[in-house]
PyMOL commands that place a pseudoatom at each C-alpha (Angstrom):
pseudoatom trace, name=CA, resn=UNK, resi=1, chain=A, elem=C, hetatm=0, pos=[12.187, -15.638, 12.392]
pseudoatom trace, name=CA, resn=UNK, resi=2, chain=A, elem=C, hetatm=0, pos=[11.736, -17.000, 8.713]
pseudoatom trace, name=CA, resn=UNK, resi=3, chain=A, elem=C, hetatm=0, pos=[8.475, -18.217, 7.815]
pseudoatom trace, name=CA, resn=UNK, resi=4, chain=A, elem=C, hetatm=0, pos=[9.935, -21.171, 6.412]
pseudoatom trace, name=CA, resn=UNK, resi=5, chain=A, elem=C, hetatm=0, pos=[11.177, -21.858, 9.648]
pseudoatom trace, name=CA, resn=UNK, resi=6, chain=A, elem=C, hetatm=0, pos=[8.372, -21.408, 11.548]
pseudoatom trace, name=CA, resn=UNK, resi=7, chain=A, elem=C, hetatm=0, pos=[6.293, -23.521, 9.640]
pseudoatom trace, name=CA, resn=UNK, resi=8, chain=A, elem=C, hetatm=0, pos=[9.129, -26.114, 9.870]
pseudoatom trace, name=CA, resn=UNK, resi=9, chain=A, elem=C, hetatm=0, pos=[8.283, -25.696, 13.585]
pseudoatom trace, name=CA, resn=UNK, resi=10, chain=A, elem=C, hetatm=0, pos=[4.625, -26.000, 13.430]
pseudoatom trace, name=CA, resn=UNK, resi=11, chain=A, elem=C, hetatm=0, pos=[5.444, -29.209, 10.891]
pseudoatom trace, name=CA, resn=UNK, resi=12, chain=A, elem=C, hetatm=0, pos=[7.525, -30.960, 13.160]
pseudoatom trace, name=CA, resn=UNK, resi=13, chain=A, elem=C, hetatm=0, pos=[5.928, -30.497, 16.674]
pseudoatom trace, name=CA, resn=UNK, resi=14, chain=A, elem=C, hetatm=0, pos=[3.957, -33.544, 18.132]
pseudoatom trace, name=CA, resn=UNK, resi=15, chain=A, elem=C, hetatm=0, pos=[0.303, -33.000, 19.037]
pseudoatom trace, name=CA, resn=UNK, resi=16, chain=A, elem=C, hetatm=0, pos=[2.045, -33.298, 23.136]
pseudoatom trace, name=CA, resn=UNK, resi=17, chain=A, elem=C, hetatm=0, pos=[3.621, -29.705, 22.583]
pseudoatom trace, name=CA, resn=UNK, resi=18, chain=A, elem=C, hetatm=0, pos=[0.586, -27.930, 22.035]
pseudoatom trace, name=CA, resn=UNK, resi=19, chain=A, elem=C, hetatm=0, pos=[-2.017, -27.058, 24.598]
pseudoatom trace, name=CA, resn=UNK, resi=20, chain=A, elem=C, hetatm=0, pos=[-5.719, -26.772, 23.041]
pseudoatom trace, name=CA, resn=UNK, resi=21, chain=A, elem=C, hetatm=0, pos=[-7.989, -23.974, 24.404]
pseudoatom trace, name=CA, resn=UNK, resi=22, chain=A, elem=C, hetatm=0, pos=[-11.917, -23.750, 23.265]
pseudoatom trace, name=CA, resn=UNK, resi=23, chain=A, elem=C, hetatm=0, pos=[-14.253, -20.971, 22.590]
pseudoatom trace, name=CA, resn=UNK, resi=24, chain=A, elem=C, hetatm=0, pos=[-14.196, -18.223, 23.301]
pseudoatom trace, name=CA, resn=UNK, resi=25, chain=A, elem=C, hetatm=0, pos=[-10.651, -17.802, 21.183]
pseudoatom trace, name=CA, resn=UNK, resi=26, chain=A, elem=C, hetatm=0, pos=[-11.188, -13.726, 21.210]
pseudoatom trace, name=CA, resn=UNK, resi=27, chain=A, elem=C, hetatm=0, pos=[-10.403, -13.562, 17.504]
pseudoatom trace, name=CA, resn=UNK, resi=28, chain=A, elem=C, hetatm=0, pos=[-13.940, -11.999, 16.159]
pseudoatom trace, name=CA, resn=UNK, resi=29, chain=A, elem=C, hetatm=0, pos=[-14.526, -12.224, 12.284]
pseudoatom trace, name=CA, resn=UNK, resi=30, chain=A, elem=C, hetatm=0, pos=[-17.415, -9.847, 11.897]
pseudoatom trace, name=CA, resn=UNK, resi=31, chain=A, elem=C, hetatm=0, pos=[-19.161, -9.889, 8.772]
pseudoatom trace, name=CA, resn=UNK, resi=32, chain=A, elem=C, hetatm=0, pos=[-21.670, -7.349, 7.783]
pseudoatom trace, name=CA, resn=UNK, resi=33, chain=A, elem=C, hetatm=0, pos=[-24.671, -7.744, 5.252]
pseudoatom trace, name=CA, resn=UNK, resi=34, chain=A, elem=C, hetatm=0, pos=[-26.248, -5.099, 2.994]
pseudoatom trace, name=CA, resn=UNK, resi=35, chain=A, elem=C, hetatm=0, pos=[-28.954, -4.961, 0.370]
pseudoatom trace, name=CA, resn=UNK, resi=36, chain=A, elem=C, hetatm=0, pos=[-29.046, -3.274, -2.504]
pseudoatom trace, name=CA, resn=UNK, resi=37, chain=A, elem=C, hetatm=0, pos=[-29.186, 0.076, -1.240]
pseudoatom trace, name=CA, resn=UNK, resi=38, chain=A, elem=C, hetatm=0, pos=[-26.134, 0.171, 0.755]
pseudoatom trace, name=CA, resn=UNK, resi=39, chain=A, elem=C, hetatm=0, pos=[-28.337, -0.184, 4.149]
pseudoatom trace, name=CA, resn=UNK, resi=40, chain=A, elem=C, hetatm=0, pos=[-26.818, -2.959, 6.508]
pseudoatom trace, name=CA, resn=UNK, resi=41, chain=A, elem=C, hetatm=0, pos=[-29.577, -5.587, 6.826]
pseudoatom trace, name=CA, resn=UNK, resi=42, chain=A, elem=C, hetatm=0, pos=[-27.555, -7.824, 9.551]
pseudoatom trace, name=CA, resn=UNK, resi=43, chain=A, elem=C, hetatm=0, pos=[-24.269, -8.407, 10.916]
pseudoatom trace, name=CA, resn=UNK, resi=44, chain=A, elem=C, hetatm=0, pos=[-22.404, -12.304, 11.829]
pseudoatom trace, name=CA, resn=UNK, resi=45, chain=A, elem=C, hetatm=0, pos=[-19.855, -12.896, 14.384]
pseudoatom trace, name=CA, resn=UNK, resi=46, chain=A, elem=C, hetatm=0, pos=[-18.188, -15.974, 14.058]
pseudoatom trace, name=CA, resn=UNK, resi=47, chain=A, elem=C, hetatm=0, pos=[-14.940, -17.043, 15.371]
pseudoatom trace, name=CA, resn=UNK, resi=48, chain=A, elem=C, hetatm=0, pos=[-12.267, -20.315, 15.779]
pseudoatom trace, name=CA, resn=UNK, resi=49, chain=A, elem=C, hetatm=0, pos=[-13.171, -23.336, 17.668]
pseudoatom trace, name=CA, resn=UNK, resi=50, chain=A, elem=C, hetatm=0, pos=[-10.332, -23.611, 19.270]
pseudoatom trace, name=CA, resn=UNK, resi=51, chain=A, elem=C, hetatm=0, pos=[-6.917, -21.854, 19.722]
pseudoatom trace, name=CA, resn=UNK, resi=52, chain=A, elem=C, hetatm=0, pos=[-3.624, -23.573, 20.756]
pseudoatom trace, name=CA, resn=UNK, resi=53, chain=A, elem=C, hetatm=0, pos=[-0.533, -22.653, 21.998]
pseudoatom trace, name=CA, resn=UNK, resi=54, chain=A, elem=C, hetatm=0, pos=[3.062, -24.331, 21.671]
pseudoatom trace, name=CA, resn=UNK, resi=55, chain=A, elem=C, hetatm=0, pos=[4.236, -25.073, 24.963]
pseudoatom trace, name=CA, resn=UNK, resi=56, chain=A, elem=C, hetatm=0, pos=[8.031, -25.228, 23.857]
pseudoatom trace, name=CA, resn=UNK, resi=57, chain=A, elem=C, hetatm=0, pos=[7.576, -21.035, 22.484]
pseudoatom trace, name=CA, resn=UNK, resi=58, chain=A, elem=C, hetatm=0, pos=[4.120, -19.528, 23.193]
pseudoatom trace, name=CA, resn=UNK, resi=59, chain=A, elem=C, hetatm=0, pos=[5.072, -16.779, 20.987]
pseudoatom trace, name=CA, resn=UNK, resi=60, chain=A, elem=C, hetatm=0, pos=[3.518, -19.505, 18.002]
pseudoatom trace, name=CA, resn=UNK, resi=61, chain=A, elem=C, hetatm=0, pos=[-0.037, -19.969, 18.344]
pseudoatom trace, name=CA, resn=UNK, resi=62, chain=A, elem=C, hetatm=0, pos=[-2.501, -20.917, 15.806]
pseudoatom trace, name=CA, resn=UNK, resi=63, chain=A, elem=C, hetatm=0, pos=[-6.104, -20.403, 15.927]
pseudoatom trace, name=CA, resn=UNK, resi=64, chain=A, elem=C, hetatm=0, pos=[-8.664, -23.016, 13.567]
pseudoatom trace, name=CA, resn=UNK, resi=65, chain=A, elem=C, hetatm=0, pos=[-12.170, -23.634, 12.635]
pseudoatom trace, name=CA, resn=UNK, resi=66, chain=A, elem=C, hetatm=0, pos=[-13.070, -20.058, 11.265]
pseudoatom trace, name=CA, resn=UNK, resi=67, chain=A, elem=C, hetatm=0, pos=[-15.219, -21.187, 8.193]
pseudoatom trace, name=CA, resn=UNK, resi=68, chain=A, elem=C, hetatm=0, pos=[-14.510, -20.131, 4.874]
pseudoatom trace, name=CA, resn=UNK, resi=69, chain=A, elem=C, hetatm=0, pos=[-16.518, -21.597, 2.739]
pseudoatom trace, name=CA, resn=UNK, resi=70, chain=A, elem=C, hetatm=0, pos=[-19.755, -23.769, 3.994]
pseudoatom trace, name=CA, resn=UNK, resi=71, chain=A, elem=C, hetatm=0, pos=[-20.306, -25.788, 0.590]
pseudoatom trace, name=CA, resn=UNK, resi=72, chain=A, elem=C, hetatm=0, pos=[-16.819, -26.610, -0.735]
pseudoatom trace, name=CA, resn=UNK, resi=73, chain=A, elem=C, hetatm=0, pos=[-17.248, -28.254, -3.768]
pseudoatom trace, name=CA, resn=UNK, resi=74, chain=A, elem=C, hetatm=0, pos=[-14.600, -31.108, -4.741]
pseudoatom trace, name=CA, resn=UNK, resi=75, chain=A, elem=C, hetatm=0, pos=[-14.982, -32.358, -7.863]
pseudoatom trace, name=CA, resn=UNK, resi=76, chain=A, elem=C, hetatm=0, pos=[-18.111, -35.197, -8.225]
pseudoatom trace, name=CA, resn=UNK, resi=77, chain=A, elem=C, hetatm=0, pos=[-15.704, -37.621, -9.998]
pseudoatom trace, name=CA, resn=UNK, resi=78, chain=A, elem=C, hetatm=0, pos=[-13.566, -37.750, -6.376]
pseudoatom trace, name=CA, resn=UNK, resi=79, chain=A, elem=C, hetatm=0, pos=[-14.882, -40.334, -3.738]
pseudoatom trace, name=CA, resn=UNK, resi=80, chain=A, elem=C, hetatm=0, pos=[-15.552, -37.278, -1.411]
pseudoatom trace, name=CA, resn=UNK, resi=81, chain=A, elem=C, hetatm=0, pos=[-17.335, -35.221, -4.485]
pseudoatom trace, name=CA, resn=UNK, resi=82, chain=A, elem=C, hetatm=0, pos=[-20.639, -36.130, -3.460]
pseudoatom trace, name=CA, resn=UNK, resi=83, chain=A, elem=C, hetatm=0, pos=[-20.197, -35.988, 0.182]
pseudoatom trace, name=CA, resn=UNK, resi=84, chain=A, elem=C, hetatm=0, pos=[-20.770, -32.557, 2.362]
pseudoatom trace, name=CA, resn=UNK, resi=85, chain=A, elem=C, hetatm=0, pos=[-17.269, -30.379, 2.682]
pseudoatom trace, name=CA, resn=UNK, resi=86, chain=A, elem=C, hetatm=0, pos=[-16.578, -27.267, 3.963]
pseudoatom trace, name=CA, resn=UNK, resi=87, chain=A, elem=C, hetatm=0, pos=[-12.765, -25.406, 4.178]
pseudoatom trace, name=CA, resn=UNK, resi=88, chain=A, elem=C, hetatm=0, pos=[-12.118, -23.716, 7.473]
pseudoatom trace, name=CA, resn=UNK, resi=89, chain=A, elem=C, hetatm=0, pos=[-8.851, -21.319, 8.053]
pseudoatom trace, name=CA, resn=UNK, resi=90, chain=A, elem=C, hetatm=0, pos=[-5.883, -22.713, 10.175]
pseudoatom trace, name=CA, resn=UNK, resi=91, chain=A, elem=C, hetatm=0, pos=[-4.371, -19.443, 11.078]
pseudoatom trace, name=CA, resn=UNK, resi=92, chain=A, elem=C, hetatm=0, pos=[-0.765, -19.142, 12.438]
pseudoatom trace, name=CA, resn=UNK, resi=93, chain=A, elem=C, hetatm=0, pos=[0.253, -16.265, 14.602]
pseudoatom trace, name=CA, resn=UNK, resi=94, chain=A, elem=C, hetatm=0, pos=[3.514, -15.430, 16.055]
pseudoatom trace, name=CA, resn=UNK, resi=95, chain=A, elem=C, hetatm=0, pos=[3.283, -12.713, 18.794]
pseudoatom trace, name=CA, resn=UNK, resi=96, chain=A, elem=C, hetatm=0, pos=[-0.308, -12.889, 17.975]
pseudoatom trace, name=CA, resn=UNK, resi=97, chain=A, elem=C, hetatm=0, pos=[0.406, -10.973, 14.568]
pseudoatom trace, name=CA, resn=UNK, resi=98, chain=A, elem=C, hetatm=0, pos=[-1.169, -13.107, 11.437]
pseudoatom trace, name=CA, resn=UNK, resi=99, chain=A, elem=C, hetatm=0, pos=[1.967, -14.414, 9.718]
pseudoatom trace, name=CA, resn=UNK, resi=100, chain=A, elem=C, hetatm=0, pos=[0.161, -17.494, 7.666]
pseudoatom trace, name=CA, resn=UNK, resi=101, chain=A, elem=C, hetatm=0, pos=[-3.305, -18.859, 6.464]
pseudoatom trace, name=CA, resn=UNK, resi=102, chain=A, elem=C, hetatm=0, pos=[-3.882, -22.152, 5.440]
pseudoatom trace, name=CA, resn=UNK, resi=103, chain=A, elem=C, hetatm=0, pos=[-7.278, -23.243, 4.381]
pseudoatom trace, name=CA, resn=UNK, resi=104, chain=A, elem=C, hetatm=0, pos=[-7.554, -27.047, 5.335]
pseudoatom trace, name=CA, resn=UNK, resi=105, chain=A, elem=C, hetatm=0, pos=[-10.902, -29.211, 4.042]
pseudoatom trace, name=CA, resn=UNK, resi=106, chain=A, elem=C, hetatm=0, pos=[-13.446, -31.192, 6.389]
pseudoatom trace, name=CA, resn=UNK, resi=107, chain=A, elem=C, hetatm=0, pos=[-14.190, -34.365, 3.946]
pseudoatom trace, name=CA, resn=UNK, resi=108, chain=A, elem=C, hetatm=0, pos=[-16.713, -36.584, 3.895]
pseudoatom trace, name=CA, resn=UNK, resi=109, chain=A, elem=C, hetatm=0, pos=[-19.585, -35.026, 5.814]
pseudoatom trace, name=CA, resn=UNK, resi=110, chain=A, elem=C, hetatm=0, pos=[-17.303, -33.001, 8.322]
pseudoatom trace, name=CA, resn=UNK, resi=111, chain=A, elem=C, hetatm=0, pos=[-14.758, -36.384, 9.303]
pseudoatom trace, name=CA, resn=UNK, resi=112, chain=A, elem=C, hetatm=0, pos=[-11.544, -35.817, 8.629]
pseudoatom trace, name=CA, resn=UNK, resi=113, chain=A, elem=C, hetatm=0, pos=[-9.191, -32.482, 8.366]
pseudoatom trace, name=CA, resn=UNK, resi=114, chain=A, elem=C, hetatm=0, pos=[-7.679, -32.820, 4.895]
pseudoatom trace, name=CA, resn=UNK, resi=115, chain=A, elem=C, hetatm=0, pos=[-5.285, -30.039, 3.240]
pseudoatom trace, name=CA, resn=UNK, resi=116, chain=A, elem=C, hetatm=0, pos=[-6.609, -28.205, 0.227]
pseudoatom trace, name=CA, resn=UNK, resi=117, chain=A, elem=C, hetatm=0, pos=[-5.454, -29.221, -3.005]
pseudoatom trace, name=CA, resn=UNK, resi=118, chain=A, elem=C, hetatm=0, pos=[-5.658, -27.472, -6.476]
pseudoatom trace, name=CA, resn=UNK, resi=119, chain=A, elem=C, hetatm=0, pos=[-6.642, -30.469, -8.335]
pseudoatom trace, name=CA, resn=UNK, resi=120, chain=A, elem=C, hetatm=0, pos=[-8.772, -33.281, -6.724]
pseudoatom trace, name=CA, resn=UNK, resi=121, chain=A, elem=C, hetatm=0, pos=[-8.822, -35.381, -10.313]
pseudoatom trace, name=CA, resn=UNK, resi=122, chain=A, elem=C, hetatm=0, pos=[-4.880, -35.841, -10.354]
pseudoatom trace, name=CA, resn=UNK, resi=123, chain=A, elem=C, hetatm=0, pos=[-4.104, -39.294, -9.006]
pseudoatom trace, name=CA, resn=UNK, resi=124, chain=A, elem=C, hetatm=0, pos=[-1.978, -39.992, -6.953]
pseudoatom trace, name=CA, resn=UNK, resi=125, chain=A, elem=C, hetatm=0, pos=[-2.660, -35.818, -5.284]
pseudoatom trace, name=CA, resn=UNK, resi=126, chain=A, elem=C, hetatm=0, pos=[0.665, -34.888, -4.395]
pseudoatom trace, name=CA, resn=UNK, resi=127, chain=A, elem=C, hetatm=0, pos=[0.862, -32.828, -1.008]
pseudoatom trace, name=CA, resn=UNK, resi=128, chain=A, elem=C, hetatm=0, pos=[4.137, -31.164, -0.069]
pseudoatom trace, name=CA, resn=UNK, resi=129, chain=A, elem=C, hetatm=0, pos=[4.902, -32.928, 3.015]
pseudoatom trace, name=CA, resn=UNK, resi=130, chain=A, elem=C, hetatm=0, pos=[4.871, -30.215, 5.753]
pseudoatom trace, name=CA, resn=UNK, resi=131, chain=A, elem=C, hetatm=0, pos=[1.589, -28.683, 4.598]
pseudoatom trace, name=CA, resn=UNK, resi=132, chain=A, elem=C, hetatm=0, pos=[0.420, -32.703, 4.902]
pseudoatom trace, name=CA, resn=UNK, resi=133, chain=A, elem=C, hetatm=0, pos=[1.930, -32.716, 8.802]
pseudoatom trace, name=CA, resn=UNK, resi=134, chain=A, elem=C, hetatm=0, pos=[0.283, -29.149, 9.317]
pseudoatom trace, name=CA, resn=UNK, resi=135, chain=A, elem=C, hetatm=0, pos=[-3.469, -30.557, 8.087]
pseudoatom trace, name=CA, resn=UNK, resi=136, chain=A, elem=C, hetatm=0, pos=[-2.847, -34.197, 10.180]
pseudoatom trace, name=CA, resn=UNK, resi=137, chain=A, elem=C, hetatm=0, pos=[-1.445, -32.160, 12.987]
pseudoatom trace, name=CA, resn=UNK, resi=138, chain=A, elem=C, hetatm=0, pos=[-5.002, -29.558, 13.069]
pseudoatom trace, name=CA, resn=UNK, resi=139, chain=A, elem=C, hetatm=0, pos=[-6.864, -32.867, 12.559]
pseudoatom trace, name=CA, resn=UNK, resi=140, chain=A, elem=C, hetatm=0, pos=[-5.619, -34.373, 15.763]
pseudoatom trace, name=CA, resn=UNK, resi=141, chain=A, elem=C, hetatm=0, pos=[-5.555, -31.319, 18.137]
pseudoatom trace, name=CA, resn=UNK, resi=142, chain=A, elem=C, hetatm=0, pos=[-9.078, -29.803, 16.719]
pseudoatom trace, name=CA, resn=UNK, resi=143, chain=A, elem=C, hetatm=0, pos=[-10.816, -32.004, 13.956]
pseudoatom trace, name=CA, resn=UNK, resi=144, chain=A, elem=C, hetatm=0, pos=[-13.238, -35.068, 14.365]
pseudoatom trace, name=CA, resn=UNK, resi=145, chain=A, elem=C, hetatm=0, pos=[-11.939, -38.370, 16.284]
pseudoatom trace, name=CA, resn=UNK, resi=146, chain=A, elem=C, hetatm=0, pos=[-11.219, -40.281, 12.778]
pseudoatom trace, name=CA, resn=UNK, resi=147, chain=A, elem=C, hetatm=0, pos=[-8.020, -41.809, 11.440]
pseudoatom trace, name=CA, resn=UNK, resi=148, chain=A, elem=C, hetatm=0, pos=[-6.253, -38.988, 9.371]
pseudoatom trace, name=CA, resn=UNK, resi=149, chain=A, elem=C, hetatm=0, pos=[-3.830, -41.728, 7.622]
pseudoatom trace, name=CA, resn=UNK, resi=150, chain=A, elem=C, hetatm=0, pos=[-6.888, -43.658, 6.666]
pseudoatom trace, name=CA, resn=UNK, resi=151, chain=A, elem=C, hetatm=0, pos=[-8.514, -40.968, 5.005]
pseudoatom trace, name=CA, resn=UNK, resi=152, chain=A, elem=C, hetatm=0, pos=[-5.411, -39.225, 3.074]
pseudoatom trace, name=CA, resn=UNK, resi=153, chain=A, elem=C, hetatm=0, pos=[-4.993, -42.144, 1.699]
pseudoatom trace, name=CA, resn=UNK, resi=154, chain=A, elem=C, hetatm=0, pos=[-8.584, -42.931, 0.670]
pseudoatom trace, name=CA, resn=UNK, resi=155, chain=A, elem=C, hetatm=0, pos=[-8.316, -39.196, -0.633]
pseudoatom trace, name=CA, resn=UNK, resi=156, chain=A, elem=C, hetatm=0, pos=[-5.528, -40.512, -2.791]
pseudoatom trace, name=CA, resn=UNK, resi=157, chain=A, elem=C, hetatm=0, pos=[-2.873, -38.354, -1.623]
pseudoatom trace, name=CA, resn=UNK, resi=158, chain=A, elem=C, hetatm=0, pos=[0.434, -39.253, -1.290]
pseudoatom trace, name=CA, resn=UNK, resi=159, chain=A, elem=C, hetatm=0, pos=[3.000, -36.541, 0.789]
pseudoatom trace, name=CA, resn=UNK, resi=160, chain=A, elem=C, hetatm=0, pos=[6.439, -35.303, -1.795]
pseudoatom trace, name=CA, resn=UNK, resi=161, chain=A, elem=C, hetatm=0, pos=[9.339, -33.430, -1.087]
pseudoatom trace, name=CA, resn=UNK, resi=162, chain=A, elem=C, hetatm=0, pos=[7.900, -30.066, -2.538]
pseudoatom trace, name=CA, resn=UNK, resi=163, chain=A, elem=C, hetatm=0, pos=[8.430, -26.654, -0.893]
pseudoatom trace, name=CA, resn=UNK, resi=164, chain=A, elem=C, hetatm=0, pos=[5.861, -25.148, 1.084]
pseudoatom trace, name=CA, resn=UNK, resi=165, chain=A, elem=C, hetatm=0, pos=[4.061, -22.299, 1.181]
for i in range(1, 165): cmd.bond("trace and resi %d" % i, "trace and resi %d" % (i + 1))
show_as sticks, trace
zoom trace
């Protein structure tokens, strides 16, 4: 299968064909600390909230909510620059083998699931409109009970006919 059209998949399922199931998700990011003589001084497990399988081909599953980066900064002239955000991974597998990583953005103190953008000053933010569907469709299954519409467009994205990845 083409990535393309396994995204286009992903893209065009309905939040109905996918089946949600919480921690434990058995996919372990360990990260290990050391100081400045080599010596390990402690080691983090972390892992997705959630994993979810599509009902219609359980070969696709996608796993979200590993963190990435805690204090995402967005730039202080956006309405969300001054709030809290953090970007988590939305991984896709297919026969649990990694094929895609999208890093998605909680906004405004952790309430919506927004996709990353390069350029947060650019108005109106153009988002390719699959990688919009993928963010709004991780927002519904797995993100906070908000209104994903409301806040792309308070974001001041608009989805384009652009390829993506």
């Amino acid at each position: 299968m083409r990535l393309d059209h396994y995204l286009g998949l992903i893209g065009d399922s309905k939040p109905e064909d996918w089946r949600v199931i919480p921690r434990p998700t058995f996919r372990h990011h360990v990260a290990r600390s050391a100081d400045d003589k080599g010596e390990e001084v402690s080691v983090e497990v972390d892992e997705h909230r959630v994993a979810m399988s599509f009902a219609p081909n359980i070969r696709i599953t996608l796993a979200y909510g590993l963190v990435s980066e805690s204090s995402y900064r967005i730039d202080p002239k956006h309405k969300f620059g001054l709030l809290n955000a953090r970007t988590e991974f939305a991984d896709c597998f297919y026969d649990n083998v990694l094929v895609h990583r999208e890093t998605v953005v909680r906004v405004a103190r952790q309430r919506c699931v927004l996709p990353e953008v390069a350029d947060w000053t650019t108005s109106p933010i153009k988002v390719p409109r699959r990688k919009a569907r993928f963010a709004k469709l991780i927002h519904v299954l797995a993100g906070p009970l908000s209104d994903f519409d409301e806040y792309f467009k308070e974001a001041g994205m608009v989805e384009v006919e652009a390829p993506w990845p």
